[in-house]
Every structure is written in C-alpha cells, then in structure tokens.
DSSP file (Angstrom, degrees, kcal/mol; ACC not computed):
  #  RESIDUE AA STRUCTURE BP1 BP2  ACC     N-H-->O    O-->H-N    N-H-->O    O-->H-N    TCO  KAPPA ALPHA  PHI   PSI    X-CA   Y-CA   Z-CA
    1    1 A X              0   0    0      0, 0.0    90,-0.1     0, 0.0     9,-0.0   0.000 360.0 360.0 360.0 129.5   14.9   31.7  107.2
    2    2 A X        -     0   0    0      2,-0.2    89,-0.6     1,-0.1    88,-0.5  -0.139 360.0-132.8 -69.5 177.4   15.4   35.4  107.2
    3    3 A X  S    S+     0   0    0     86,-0.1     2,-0.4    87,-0.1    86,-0.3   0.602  94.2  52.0-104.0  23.4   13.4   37.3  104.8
    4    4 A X  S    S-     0   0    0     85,-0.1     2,-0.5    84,-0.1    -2,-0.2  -0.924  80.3-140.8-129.7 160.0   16.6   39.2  103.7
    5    5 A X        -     0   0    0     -2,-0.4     3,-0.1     1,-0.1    82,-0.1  -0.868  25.4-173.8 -91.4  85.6   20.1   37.6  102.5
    6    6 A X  S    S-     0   0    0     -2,-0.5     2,-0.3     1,-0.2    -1,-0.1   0.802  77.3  -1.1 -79.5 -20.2   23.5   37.9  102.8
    7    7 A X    >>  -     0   0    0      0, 0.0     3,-1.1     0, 0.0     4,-0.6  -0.971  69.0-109.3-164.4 138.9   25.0   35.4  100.6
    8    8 A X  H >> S+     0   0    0     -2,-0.3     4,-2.8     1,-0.2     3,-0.9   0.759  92.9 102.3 -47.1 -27.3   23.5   32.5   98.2
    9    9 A X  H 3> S+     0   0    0      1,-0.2     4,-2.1     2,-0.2    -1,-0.2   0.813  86.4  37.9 -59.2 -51.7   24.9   29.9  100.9
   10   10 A X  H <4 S+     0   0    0     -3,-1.1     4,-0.5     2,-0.2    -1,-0.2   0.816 110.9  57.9-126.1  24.6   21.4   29.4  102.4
   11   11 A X  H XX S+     0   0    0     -3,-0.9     4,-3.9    -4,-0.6     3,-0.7   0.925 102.0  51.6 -17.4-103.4   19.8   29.6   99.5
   12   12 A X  H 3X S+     0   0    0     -4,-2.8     4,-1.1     1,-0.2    -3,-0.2   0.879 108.7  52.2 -11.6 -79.0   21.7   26.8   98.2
   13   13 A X  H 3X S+     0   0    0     -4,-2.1     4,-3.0     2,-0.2     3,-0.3   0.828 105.2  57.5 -25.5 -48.1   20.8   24.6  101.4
   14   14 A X  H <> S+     0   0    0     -3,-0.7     4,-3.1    -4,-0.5    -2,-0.2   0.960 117.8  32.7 -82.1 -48.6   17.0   25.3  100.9
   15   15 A X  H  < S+     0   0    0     -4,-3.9    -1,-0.3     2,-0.2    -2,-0.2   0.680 109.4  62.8 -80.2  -5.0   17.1   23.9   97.4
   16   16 A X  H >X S+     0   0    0     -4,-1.1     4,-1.7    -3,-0.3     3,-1.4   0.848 108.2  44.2  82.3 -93.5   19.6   21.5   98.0
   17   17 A X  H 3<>S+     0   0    0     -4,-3.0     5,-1.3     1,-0.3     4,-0.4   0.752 116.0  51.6 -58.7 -29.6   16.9   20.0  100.5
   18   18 A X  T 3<5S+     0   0    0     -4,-3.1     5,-0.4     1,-0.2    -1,-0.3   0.761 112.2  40.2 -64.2 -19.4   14.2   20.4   97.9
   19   19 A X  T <45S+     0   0    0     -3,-1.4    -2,-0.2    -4,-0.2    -1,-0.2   0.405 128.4  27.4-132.4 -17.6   15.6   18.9   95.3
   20   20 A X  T  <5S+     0   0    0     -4,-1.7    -3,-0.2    13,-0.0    -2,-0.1   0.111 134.0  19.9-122.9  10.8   17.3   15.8   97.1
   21   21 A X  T   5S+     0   0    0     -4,-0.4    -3,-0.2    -5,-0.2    -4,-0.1   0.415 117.4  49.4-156.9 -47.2   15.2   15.3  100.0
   22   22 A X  S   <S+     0   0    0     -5,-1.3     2,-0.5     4,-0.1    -3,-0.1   0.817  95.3  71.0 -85.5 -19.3   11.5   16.9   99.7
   23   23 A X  S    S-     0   0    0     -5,-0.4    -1,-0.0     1,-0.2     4,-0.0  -0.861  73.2-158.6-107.2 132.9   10.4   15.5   96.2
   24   24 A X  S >> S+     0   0    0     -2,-0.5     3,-5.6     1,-0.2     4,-1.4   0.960  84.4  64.2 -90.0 -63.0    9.9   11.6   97.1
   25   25 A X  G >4 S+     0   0    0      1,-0.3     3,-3.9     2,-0.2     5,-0.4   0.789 102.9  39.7 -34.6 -55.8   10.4   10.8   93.5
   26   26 A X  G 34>S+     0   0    0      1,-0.3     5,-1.0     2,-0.2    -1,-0.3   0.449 105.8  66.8 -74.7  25.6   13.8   11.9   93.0
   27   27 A X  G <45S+     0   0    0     -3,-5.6    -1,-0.3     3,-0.2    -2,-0.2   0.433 102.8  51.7-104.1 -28.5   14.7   10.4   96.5
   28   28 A X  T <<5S+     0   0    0     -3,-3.9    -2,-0.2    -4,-1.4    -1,-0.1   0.215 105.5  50.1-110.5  48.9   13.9    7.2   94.6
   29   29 A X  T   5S-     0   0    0     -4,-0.3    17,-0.2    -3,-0.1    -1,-0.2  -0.019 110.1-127.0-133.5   7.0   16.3    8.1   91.5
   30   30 A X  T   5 -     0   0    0     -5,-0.4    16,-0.3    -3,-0.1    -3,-0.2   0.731  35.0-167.2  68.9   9.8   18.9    8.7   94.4
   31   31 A X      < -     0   0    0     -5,-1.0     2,-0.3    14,-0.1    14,-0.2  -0.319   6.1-160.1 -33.7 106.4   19.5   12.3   92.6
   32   32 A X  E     -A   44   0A   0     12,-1.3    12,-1.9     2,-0.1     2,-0.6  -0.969  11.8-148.4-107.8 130.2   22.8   13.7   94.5
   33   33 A X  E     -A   43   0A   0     -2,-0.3     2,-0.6    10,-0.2    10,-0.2  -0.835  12.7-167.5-112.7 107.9   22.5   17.6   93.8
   34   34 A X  E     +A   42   0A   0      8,-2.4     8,-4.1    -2,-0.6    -2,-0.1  -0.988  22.2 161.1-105.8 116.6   26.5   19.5   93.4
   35   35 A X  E     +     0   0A   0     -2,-0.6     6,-0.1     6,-0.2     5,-0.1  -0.584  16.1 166.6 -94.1  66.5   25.6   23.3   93.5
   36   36 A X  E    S-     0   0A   0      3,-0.1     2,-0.3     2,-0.1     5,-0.1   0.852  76.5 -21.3 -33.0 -54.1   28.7   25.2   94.4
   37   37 A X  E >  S-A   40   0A   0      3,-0.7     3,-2.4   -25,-0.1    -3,-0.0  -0.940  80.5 -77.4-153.7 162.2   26.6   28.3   93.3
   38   38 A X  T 3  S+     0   0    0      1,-0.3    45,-0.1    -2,-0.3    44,-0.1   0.644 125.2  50.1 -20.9 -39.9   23.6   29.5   91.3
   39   39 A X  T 3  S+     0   0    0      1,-0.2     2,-0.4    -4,-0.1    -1,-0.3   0.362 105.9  61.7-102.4   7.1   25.5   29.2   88.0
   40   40 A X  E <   +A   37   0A   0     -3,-2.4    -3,-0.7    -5,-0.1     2,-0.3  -0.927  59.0 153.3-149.8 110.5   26.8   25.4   88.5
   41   41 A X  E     +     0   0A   0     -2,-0.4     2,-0.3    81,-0.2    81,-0.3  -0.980  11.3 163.9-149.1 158.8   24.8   22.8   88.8
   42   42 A X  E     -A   34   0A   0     -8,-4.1    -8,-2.4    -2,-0.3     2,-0.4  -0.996  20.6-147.0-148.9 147.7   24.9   19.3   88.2
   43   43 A X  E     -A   33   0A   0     -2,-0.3    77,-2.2   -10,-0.2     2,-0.5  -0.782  17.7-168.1-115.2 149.4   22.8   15.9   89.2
   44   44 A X  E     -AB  32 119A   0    -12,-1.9   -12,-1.3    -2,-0.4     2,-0.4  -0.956   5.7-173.5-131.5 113.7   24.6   12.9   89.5
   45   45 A X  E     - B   0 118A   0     73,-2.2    73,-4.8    -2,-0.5     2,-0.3  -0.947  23.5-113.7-126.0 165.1   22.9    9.3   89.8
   46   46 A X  E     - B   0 117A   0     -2,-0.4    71,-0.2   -16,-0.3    70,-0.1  -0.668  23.0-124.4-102.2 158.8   23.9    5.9   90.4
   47   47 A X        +     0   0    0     69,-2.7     2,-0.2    -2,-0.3     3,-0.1  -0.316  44.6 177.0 -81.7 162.2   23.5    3.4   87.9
   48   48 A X        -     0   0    0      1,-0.1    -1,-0.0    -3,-0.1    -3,-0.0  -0.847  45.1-111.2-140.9-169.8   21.4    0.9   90.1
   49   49 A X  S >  S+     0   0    0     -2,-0.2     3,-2.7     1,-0.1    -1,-0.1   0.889 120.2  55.3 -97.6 -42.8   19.7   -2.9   88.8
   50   50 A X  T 3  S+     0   0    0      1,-0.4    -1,-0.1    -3,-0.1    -3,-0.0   0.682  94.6  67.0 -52.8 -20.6   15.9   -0.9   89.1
   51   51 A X  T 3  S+     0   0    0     -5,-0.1    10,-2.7     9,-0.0    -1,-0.4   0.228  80.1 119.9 -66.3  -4.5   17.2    1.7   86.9
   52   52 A X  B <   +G   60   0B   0     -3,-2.7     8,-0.2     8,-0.3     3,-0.1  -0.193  26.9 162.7 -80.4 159.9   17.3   -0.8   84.0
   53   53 A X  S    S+     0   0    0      6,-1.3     2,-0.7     1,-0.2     8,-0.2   0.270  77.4  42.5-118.1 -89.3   15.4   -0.4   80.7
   54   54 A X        -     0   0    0      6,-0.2     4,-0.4     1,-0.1    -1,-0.2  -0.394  61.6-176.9 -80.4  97.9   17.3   -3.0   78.4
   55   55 A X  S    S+     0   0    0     -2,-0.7    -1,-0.1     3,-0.2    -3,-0.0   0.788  81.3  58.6 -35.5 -61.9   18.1   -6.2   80.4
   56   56 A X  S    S+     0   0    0      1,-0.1    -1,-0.1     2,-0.0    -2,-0.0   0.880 122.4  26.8 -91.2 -63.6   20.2   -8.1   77.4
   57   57 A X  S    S-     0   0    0      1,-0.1    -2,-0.2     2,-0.0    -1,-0.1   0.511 105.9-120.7-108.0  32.7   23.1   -4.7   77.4
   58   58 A X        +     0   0    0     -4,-0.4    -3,-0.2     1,-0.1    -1,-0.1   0.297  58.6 154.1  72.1  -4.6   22.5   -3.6   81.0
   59   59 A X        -     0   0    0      1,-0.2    -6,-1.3    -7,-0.1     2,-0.3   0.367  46.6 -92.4 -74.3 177.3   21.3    0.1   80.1
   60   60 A X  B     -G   52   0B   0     -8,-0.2    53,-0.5    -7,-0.1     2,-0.4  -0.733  39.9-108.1 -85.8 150.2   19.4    2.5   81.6
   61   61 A X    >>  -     0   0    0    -10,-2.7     3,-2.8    -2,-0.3     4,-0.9  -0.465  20.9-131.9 -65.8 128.8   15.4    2.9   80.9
   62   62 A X  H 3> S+     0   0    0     -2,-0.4     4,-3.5     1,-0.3    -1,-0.1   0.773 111.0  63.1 -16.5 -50.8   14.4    5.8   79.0
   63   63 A X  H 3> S+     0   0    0      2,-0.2     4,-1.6     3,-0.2    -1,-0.3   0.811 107.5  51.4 -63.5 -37.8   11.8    6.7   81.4
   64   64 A X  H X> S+     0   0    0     -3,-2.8     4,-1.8     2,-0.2     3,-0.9   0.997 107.5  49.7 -21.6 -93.6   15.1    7.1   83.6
   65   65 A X  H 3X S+     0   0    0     -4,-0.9     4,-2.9     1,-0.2     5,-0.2   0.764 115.0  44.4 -11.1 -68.6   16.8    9.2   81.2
   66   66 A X  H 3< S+     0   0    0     -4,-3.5    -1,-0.2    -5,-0.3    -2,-0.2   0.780 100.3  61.7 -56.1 -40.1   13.9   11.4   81.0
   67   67 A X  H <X S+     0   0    0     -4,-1.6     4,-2.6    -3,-0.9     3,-0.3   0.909 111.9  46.5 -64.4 -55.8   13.0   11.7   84.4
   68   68 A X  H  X>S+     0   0    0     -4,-1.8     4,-2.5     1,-0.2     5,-0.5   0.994 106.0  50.3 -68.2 -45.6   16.7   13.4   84.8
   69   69 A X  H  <5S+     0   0    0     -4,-2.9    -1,-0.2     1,-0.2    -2,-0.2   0.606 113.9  51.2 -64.1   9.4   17.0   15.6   82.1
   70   70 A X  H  >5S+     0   0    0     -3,-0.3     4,-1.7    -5,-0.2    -1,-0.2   0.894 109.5  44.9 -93.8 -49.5   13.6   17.0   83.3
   71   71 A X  H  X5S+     0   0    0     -4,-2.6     4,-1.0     2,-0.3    -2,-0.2   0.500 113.3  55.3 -67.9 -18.0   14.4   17.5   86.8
   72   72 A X  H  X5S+     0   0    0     -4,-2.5     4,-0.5    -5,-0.2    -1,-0.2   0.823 106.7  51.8 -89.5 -26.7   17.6   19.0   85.5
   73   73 A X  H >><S+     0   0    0     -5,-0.5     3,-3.1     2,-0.2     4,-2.0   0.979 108.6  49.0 -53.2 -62.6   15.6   21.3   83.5
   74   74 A X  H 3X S+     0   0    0     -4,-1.7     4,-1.9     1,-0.4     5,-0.3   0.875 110.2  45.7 -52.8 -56.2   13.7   22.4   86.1
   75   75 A X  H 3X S+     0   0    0     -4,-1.0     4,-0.7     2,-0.2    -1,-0.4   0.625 109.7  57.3 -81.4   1.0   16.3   23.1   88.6
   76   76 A X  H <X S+     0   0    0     -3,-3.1     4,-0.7    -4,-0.5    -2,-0.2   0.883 115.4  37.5 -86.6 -38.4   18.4   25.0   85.7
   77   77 A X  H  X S+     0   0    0     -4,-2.0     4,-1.1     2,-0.2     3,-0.2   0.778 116.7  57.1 -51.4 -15.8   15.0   27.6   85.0
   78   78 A X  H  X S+     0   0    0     -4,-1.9     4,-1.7    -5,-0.4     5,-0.3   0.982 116.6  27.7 -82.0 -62.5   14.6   27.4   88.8
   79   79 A X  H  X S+     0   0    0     -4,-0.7     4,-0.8    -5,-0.3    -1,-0.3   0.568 121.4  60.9 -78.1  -9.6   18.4   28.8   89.7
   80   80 A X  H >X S+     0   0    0     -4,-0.7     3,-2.4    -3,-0.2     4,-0.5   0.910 116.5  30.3-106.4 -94.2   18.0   30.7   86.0
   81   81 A X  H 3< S+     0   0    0     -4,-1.1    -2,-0.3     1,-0.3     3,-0.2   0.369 112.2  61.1-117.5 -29.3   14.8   32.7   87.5
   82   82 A X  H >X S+     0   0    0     -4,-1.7     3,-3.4     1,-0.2     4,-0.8   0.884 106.2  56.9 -85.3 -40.4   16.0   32.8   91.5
   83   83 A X  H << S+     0   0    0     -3,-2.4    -2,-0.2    -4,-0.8    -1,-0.2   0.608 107.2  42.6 -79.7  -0.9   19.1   34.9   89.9
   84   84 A X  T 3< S+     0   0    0     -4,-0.5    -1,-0.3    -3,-0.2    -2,-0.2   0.306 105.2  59.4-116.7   6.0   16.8   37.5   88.3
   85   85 A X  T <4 S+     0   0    0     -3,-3.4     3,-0.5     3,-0.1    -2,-0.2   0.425  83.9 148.6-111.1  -0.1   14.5   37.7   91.6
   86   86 A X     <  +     0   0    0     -4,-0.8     3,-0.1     1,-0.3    -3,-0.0   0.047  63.4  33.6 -40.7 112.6   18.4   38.9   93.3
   87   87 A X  S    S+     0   0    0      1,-0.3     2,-0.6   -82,-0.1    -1,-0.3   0.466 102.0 115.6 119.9  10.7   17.8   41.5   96.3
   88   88 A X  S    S-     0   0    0     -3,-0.5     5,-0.4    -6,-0.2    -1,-0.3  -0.963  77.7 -87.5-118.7 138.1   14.3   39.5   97.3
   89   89 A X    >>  -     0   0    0     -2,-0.6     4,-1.9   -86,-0.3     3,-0.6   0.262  35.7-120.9 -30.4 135.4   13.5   37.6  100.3
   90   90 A X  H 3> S+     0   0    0    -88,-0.5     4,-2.0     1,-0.2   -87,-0.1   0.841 109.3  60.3 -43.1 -54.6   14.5   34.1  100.1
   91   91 A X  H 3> S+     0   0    0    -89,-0.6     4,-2.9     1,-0.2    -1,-0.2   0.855  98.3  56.7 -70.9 -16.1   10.9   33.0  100.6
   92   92 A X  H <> S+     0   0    0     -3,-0.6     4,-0.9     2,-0.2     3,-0.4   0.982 108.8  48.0 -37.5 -81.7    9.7   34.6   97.6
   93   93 A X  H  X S+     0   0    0     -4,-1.9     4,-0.6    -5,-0.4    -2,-0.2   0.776 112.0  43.4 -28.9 -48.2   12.2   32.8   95.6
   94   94 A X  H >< S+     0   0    0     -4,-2.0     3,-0.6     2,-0.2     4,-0.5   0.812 103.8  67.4 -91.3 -14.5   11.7   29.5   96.8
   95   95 A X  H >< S+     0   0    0     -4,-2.9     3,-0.5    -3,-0.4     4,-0.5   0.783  95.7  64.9 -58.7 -16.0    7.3   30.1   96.6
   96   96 A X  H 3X S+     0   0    0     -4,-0.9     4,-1.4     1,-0.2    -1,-0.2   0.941  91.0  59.2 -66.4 -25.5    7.8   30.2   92.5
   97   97 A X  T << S+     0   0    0     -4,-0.6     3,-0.4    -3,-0.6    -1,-0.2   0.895  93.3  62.0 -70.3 -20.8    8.9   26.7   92.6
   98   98 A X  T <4 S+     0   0    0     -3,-0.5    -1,-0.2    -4,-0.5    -2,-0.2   0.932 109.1  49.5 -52.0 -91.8    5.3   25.8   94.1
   99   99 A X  T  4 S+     0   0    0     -4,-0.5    57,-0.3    56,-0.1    -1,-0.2   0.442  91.2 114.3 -21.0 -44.4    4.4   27.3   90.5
  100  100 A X     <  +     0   0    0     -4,-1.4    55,-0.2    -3,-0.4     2,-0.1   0.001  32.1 149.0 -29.9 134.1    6.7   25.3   88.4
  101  101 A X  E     -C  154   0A   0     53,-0.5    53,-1.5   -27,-0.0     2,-0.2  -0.421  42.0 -99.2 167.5 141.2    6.0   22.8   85.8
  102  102 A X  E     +C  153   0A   0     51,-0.2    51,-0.2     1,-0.2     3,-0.1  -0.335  28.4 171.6 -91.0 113.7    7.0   21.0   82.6
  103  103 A X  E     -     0   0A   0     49,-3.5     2,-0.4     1,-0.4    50,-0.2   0.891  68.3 -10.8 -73.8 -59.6    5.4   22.1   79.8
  104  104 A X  E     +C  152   0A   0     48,-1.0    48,-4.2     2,-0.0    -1,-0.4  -0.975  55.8 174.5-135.8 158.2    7.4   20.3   77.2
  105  105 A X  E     -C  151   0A   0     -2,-0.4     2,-0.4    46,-0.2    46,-0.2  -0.956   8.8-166.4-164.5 136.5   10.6   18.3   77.2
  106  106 A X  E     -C  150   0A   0     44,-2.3    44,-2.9    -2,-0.4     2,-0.4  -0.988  10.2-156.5-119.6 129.7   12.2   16.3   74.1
  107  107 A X  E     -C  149   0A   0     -2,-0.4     2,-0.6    42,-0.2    42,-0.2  -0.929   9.7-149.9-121.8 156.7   14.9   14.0   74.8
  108  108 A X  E     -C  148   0A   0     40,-3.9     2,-1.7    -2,-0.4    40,-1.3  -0.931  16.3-154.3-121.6 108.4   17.5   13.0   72.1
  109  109 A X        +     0   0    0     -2,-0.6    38,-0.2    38,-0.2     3,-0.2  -0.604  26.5 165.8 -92.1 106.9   18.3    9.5   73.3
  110  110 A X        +     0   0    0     -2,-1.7    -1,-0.2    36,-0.3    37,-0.2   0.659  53.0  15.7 -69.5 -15.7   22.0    9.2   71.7
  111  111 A X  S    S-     0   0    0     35,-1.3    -1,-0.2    33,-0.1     3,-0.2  -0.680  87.5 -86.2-160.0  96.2   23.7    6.2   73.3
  112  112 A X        -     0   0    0      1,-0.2     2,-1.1    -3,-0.2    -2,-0.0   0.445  50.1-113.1 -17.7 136.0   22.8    3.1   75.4
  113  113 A X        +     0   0    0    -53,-0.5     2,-0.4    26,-0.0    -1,-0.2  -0.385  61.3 148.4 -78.8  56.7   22.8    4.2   79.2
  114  114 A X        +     0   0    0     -2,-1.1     2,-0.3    -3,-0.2    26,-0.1  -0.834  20.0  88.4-111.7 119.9   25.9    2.1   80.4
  115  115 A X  S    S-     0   0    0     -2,-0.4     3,-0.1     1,-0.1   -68,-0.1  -0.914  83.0 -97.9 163.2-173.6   28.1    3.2   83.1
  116  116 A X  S    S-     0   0    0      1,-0.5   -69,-2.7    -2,-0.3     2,-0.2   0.968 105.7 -10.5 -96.4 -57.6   28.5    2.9   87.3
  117  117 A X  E     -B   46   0A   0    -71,-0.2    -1,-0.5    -3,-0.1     2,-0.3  -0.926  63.7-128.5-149.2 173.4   26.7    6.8   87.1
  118  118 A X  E     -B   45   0A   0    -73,-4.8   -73,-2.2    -2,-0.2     2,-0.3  -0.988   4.1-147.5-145.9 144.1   25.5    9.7   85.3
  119  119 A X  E     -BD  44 139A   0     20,-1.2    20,-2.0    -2,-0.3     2,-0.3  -0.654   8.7-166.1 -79.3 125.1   25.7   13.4   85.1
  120  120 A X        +     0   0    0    -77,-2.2     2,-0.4    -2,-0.3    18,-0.2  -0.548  11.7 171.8 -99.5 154.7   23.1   15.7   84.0
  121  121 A X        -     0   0    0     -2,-0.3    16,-1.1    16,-0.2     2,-0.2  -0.963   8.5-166.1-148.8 177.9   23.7   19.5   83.2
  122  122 A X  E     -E  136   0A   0     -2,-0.4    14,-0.2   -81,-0.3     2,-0.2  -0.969  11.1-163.3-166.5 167.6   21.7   22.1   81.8
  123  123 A X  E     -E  135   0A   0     12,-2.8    12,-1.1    -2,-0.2     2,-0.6  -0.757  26.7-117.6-126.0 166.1   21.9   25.5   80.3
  124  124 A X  E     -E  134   0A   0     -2,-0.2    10,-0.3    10,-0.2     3,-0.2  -0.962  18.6-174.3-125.3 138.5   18.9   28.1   79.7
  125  125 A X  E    S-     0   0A   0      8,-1.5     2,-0.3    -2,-0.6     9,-0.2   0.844  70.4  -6.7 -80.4 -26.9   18.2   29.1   76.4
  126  126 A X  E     -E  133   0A   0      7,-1.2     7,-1.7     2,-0.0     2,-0.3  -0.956  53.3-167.5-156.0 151.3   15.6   31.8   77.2
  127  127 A X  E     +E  132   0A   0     -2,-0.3     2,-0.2     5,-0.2     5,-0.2  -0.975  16.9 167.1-137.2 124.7   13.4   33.3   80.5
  128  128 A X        -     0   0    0      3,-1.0   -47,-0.1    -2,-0.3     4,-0.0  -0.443  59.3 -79.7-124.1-127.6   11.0   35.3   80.0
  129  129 A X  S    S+     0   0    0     -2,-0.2     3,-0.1     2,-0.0   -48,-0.0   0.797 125.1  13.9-111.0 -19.8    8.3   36.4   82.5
  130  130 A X  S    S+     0   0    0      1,-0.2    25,-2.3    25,-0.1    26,-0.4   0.764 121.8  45.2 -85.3 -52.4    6.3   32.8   82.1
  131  131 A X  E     - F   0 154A   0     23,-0.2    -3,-1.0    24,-0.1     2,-0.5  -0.759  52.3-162.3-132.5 144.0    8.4   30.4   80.4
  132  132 A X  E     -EF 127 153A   0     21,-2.1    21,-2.4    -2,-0.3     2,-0.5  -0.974  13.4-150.5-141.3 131.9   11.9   29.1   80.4
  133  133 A X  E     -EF 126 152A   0     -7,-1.7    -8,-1.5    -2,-0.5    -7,-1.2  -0.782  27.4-170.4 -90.7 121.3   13.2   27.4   77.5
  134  134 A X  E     -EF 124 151A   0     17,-2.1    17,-3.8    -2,-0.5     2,-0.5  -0.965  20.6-165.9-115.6 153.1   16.2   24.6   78.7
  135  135 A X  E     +EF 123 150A   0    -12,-1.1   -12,-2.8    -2,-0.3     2,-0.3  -0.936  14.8 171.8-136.5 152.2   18.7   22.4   77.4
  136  136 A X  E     -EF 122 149A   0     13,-1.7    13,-2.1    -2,-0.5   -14,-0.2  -0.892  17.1-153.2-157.5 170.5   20.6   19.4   79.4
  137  137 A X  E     - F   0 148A   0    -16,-1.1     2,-0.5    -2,-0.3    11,-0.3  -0.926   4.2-149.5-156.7 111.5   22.7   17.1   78.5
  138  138 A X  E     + F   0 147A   0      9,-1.6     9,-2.3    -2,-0.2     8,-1.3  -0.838  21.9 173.9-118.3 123.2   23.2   13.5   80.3
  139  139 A X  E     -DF 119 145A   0    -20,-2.0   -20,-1.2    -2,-0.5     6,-0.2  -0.934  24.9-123.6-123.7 142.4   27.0   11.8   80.0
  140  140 A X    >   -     0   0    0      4,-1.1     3,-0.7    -2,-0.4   -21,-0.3   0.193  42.8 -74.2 -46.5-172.4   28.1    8.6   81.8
  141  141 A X  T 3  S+     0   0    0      1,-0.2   -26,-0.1     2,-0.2   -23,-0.1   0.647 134.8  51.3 -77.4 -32.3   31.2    7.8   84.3
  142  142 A X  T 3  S-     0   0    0      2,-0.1    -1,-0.2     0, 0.0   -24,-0.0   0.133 122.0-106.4-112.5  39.9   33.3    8.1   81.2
  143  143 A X    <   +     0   0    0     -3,-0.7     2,-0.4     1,-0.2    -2,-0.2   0.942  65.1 158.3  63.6  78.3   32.1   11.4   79.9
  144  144 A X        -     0   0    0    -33,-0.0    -4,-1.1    -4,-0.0     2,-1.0  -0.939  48.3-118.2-129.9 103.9   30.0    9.7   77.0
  145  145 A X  E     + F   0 139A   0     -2,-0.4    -6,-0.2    -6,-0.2     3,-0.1  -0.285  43.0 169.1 -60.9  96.7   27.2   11.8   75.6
  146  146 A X  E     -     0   0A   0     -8,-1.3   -35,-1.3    -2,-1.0   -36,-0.3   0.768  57.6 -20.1 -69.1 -40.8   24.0    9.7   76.3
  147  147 A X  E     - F   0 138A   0     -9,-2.3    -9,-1.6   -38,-0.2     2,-0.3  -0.941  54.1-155.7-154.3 176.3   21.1   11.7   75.7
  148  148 A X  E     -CF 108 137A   0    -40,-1.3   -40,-3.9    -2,-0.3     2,-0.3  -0.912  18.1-172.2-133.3 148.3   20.2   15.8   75.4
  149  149 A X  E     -CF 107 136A   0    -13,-2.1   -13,-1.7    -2,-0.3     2,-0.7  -0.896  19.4-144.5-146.2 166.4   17.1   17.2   76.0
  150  150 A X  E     -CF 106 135A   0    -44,-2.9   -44,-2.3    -2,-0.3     2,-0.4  -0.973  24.5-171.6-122.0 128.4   15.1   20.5   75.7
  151  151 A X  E     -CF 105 134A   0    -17,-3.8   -17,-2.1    -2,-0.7     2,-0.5  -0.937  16.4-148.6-130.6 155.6   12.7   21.3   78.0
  152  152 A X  E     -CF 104 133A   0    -48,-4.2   -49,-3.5    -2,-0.4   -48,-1.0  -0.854  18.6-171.5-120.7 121.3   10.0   23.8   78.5
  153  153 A X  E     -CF 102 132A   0    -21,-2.4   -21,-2.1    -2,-0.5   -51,-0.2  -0.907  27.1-139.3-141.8 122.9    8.8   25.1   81.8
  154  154 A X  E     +CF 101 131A   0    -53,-1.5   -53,-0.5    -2,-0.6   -23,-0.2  -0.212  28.9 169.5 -72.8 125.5    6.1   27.2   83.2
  155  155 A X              0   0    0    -25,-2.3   -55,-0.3   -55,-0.2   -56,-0.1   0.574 360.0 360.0-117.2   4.1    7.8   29.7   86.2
  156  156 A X              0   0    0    -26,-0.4   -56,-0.1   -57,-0.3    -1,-0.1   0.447 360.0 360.0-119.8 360.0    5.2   32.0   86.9
C-alpha cells in the first residue's frame, strides 16, 4: 500500500478485507460488506438455521441482531472518522481501527427476525476526537424494520 492516495478505491478494498475476511467472527455471521464509497455502506446477511434464536417462529437470535448492528456501528464511526483523516496515508487510517471498540450499544428489538436476509445501515450522530456516537437500523428481505440500535465507540 502506498503511503499516499489517489482515490478511496483502495481504501475501500483494505476494509472490505477487514471487515469480511480478517475478523473470524463476522466470517461466521457470513457479513457481505456493499461499500460503493465512504458515505454508503451497508452489511447484508443470510438468514441461516444457526442464526436462530426462536425455534417455534423461525426468527433470528438477538445475540444475532446485536452482533450486526454493532459491527455496523463500528464500520459507520470507522468510515465517519477515515473521512476526517482525508489527505493521510492510508496506513494511518486503517492503524485507528486497531484502537476501536464498543463502548455502549442499545438495540431496540422491534419485530421478530423473519426473512431469507437482512440489511444493516448506520448513520453517525456525533465524532468527536474520542468518541463516536452511532445509529443503525436492521430491515429484512422485505424492507421490514426489525431492530435499531445506538451505539458508542471509542476511535482514538
């Protein structure tokens, strides 16, 4: 990797491969990462039978649930905080995530976790120069708001 940039493109890649590939856990929640660019990203998993919480209406477990909107948290302060490091070597950027780590997170579980997969998002509500306040939001295969969550996360 150079230590200067021309374009987000391999960027992208490097977290891309962290975020689907280097962190074992979300390799076993099967976590498929769409980031067109810094400002859009979205995790996608598939419903699977190990994913179950509730047996009796098929759902997902909570502990599921949670697991994404955390990891979605994380990667929206991560890309929230990489876009305010803008004009510094690439490795710079990716050594905060080394630094990362979830302070708090609340999830608001709204709706039984039933569908083939589900999409996470997230937003950030604040950055400062430690802590970055996030909010995600987890829908099924037929857009159906399943849970939202808040999280808080150490970046520094």
């Amino acid at each position: 990797m150079n230590p200067t940039r021309t374009t987000d493109a391999d960027l992208i890649r490097h977290v891309r491969n962290i975020f689907t590939d280097r962190i074992a856990f979300n390799k076993i929640l099967r976590i498929e990462l769409d980031l067109p660019n810094l400002d859009n990203a979205r995790i996608r998993i598939p419903m699977q039978d190990e994913f179950i919480g509730n047996f009796i209406q098929h759902s997902l477990h909570g502990g599921v649930i949670s697991a994404v909107i955390d990891v979605m948290g994380g990667l929206t302060a991560f890309l929230d905080l990489v876009k305010k490091m803008a004009g510094r070597p690439d490795e710079e950027k990716l050594a905060r995530l080394s630094t990362f780590g979830t302070i708090d997170l609340r999830i608001d579980y709204l709706r039984p976790g039933r569908g083939k997969y589900f999409d996470a998002t997230g937003s950030v509500l604040r950055t400062g120069n430690k802590v970055a306040v996030t909010r995600m939001e987890l829908h099924n295969d037929e857009k159906t708001l399943i849970a939202v969550g808040t999280g808080t996360y150490l970046i520094s």
